[in-house]
C-alpha positions as CSV (number, residue, x, y, z in Angstrom):
1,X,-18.2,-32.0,-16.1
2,X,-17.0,-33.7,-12.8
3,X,-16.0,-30.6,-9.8
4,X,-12.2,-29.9,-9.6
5,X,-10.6,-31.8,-7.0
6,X,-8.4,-29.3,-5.0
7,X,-5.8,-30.2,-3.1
8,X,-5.2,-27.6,0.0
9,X,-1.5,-27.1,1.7
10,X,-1.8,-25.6,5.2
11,X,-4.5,-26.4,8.0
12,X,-3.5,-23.1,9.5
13,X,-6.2,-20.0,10.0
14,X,-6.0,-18.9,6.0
15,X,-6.4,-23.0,5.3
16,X,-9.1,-24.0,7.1
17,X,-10.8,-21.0,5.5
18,X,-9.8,-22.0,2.0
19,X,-11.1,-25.4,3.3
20,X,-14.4,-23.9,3.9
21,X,-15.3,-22.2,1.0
22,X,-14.0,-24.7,-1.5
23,X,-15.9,-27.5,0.3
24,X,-18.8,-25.0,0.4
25,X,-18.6,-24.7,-3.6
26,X,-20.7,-26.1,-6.0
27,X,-18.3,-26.4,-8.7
28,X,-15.5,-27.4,-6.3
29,X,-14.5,-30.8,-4.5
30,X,-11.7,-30.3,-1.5
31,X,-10.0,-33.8,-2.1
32,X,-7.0,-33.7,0.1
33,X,-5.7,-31.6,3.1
34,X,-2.0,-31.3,3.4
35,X,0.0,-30.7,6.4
36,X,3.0,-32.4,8.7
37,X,1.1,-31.5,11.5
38,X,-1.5,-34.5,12.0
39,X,-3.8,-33.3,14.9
40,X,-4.1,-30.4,12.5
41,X,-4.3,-31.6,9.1
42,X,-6.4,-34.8,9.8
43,X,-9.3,-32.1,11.7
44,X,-9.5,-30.0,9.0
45,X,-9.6,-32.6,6.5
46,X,-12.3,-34.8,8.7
47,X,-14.6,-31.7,8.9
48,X,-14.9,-31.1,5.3
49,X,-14.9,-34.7,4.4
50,X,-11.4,-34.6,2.6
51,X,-8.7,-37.0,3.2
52,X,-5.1,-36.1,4.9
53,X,-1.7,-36.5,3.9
54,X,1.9,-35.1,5.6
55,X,3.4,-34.2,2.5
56,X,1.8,-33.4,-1.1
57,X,3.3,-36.5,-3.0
58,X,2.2,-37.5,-6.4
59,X,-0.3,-34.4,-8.0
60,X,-1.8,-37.8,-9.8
61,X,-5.5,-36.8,-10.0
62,X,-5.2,-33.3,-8.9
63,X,-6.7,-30.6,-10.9
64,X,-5.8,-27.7,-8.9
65,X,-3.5,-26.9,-5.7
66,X,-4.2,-24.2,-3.1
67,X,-1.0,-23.4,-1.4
68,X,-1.8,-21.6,2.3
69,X,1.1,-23.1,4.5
70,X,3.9,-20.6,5.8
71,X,5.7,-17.4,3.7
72,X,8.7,-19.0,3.5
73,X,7.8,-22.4,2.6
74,X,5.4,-20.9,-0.4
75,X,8.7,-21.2,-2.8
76,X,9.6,-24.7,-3.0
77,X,5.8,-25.3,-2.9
78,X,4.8,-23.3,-5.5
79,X,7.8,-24.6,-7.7
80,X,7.0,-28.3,-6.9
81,X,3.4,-27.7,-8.3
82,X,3.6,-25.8,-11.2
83,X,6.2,-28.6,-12.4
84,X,3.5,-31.1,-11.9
85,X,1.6,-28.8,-14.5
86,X,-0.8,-28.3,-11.7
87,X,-2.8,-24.8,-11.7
88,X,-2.1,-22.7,-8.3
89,X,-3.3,-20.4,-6.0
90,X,-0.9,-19.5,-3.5
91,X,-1.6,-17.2,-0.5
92,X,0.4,-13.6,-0.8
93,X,3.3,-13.2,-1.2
94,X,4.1,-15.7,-3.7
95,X,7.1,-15.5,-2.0
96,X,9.2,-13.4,0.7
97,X,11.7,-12.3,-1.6
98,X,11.7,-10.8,-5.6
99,X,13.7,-12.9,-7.4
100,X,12.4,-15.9,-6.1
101,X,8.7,-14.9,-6.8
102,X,10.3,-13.8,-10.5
103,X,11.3,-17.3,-10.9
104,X,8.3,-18.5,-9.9
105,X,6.1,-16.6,-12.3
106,X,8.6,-17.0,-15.1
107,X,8.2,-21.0,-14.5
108,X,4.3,-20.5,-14.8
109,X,4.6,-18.8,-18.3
110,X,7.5,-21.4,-19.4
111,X,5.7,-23.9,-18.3
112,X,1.5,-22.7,-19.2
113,X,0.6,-23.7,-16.4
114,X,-2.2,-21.0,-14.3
115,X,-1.2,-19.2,-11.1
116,X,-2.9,-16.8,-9.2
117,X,-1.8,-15.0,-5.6
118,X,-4.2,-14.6,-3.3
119,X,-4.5,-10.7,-3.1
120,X,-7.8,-11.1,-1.3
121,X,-8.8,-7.7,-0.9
122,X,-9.6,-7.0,-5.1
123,X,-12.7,-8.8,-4.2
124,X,-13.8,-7.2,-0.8
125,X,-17.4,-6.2,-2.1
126,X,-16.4,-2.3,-0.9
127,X,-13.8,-2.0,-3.2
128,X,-15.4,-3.3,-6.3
129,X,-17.9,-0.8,-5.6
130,X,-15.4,2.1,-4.9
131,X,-14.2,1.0,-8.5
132,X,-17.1,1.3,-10.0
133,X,-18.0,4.9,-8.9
134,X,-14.4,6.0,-9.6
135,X,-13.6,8.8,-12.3
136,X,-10.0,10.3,-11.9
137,X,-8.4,9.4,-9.1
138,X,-5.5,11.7,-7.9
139,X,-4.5,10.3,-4.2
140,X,-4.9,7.0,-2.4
141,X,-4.0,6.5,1.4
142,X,-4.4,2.8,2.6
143,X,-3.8,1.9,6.5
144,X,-3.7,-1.6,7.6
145,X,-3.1,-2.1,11.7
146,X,-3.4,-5.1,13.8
147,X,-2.1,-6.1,17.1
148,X,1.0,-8.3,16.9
149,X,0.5,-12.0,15.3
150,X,4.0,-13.9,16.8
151,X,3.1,-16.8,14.3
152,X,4.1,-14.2,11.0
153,X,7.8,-14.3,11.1
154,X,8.1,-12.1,8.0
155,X,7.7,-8.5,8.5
156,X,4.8,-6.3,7.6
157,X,5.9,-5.2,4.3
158,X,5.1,-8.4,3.1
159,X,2.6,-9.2,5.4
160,X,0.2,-6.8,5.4
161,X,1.0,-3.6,2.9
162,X,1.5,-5.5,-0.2
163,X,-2.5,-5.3,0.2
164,X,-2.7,-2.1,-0.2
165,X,0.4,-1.8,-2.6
166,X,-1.7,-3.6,-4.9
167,X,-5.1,-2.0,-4.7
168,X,-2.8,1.2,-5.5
169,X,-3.1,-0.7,-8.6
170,X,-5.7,-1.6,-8.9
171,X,-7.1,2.4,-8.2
172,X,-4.9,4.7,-9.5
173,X,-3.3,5.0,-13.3
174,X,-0.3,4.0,-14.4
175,X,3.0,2.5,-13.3
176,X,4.9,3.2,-9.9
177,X,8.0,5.1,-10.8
178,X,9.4,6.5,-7.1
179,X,9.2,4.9,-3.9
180,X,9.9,6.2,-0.4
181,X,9.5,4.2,2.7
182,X,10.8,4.4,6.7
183,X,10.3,1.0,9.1
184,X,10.5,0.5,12.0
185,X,11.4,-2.9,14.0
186,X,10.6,-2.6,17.9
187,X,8.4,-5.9,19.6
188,X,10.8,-8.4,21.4
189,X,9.8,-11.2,19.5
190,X,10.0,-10.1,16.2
191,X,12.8,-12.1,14.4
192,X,15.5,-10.1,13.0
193,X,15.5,-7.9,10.2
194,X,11.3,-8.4,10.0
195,X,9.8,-4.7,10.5
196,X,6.7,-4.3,12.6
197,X,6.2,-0.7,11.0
198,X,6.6,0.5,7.6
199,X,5.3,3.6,5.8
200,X,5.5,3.6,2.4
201,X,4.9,6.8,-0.4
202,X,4.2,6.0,-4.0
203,X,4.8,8.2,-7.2
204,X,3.0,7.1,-9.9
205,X,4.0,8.1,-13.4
206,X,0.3,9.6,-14.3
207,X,1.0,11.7,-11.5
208,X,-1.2,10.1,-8.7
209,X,0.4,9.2,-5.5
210,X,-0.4,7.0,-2.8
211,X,0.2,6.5,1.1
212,X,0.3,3.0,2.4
213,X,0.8,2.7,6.0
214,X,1.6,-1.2,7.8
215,X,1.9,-1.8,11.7
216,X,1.8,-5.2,13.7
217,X,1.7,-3.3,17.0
218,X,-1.7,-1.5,16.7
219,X,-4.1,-2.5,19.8
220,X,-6.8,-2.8,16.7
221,X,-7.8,-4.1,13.5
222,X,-8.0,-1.0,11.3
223,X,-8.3,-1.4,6.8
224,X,-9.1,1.8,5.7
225,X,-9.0,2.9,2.2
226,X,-9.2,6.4,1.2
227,X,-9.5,7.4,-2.4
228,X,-9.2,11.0,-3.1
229,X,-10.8,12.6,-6.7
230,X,-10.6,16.5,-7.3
231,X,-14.2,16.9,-6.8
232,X,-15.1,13.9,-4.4
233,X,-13.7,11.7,-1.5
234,X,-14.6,7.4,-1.3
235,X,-13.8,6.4,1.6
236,X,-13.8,2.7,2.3
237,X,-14.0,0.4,5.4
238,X,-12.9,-3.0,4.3
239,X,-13.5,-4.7,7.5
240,X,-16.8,-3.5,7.7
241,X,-17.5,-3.2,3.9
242,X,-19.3,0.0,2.9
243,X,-18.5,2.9,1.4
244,X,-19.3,6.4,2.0
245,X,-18.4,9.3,-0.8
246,X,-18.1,13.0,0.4
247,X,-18.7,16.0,-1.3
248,X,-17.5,19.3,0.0
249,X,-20.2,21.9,-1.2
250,X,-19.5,25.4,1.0
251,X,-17.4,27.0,3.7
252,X,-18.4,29.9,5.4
253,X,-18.2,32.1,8.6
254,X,-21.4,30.9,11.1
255,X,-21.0,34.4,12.9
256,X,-20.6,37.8,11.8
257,X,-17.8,38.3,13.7
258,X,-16.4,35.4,12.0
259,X,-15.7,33.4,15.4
260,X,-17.6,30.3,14.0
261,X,-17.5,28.0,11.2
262,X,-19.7,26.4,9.0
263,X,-19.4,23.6,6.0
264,X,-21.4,21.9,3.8
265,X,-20.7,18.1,2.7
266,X,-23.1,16.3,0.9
267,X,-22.9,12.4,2.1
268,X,-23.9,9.4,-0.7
269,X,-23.9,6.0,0.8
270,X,-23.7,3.3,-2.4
271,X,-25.2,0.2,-2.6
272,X,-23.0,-2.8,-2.6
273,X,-22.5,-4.1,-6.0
274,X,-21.9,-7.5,-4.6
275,X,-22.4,-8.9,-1.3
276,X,-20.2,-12.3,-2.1
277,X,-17.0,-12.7,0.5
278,X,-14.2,-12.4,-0.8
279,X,-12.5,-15.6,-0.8
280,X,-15.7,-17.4,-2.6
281,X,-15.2,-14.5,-5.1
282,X,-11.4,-15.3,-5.6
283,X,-12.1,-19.0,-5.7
284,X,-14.6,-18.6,-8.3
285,X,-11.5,-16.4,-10.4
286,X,-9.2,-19.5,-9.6
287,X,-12.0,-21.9,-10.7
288,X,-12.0,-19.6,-14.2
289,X,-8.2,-20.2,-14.5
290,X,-8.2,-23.6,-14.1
291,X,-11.2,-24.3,-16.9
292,X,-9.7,-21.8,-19.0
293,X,-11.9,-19.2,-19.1
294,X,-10.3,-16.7,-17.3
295,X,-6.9,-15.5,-19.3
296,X,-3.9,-17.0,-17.2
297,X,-1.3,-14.3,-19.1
298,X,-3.4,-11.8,-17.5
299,X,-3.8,-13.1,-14.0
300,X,-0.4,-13.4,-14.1
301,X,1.0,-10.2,-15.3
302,X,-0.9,-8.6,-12.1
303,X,0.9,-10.3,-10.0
304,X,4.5,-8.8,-9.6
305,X,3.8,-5.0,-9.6
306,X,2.8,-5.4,-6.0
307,X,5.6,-7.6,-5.0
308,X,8.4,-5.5,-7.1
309,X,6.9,-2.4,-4.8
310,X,7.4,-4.0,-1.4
311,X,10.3,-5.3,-2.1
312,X,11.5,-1.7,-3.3
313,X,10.5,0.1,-0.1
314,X,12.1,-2.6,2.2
315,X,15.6,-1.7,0.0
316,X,15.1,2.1,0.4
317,X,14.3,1.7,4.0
318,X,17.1,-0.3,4.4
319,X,18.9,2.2,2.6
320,X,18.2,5.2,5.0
321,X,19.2,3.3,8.4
């Protein structure tokens, strides 16, 4: 059976490294680079031996469309594809706003055609493996800094914690049934009404609750996970990739006069249960939906918990100004 031929929108940073791996995979053929920016689109296209184009045209030959241009041009995009009957993978969010990601997910199921969002971080090699040690997680805290990126013109919400929104999901039980959230909106260039801090607390109905904290002004990269169990803490690096569990064992006075302090934590260090990168990983779920082996219902239904959170703590913030 002949390699998919992909078609890619967006020569940006996320699109040359979609270009990359799928011209990198065995089972995958980048045909077509898309972008109205020649210098840009013709590169990329020439270094992974695709061809370029402006505009995406007629999806005449195309067996699959990977959608990395801009936030806010990801709706008419993602619309114009899956009316072509053309499976898709579109970069997160699906789109800036709920009810236009809605519409776009309800076309998908009206119209059977595949989509997936590109949530990258389910496949970071460090949190499959958190996963798989899990046993009854209570209380997740997710912190995802960067120094400011003027090219994002949305605001972090969408940018950056609907990352950890959705591993929430993907860790703790149940459904999300209270949200709380402050932002904050203070660099210069910012465009209006697009937060560089938010701070987010999530009630889930099992219980569990979850801290997810998003800044564009750090003067770092920092994506931490921590997942806290009654008897154990994982705690996950997901720039670096590991994973390092703690287990509190003792407390007790070093001294007798009880000036000092002692504790006991024993340290595991797990083995990686993968080492593939992540977007390879995702590709190779995309590749699933577009053969139909991977259950597109599914994919889809784990889609808009994420986004109808975000979009929830920007209204409550909005709420308390």
């Amino acid at each position: 059976m002949a390699a998919p031929r992909i078609l890619l929108v967006g020569a940006g940073s996320m699109g040359s490294l979609h270009a990359r791996v799928t011209a990198g995979h065995p089972q995958a053929e980048l045909a077509t680079v898309v972008d109205t920016r020649e210098d840009a689109g013709r590169a990329l296209a020439d270094r992974f031996g695709a061809r370029w184009q402006p505009e995406i045209g007629s999806l005449s030959g195309v067996d699959a469309v990977i959608v990395a241009a801009a936030t806010e041009a990801h709706f008419e995009l993602a619309k114009q594809v899956i009316e072509a009957g053309v499976p898709l993978l579109v970069e997160k969010p699906v789109t800036d706003r709920l009810e236009q990601t809605i519409e776009v997910l309800e076309l998908s199921e009206q119209r059977d055609v595949p989509v997936m969002c590109g949530l990258l971080e389910r496949y970071n090699p460090a949190v499959l493996t958190a996963r798989s040690i899990l046993e009854e997680p209570i209380h997740v805290t997710g912190v995802r800094h960067s120094p400011y990126a003027p090219r994002i013109k949305t605001g972090v919400a969408w940018d950056l914690l609907v990352h950890d929104v959705d591993l929430a999901f993907q860790v703790l039980p149940g459904e999300v049934v209270g949200v709380e959230a402050v932002v904050g909106q203070f660099h210069p260039s910012s465009v209006p009404g697009a937060e560089d801090v938010v701070e987010a607390l999530l009630r889930f109905g099992s219980g569990a609750v979850a801290s997810v904290s998003a800044s564009r002004l750090g003067q770092r990269k920092v994506r931490t996970l921590t997942i806290n169990e009654v008897d154990k803490l994982i705690e996950v690096d997901l720039l670096r990739r590991d994973v390092t569990v703690y287990r509190h064992v003792s407390a007790e006075a070093a001294t007798s006069d009880g000036r000092g302090y002692r504790q006991q934590t024993i340290i595991e260090i797990p083995e990686l249960v993968t080492s593939q990168e992540p977007l390879a990983a995702q590709l190779d779920r995309f590749l699933g939906l577009v053969a139909g082996t991977v259950d597109a219902a599914e994919e889809r239904a784990g889609i808009l918990p994420s986004h109808r959170v975000v979009a929830r703590a920007k209204e409550v913030a909005a709420a308390s100004v």
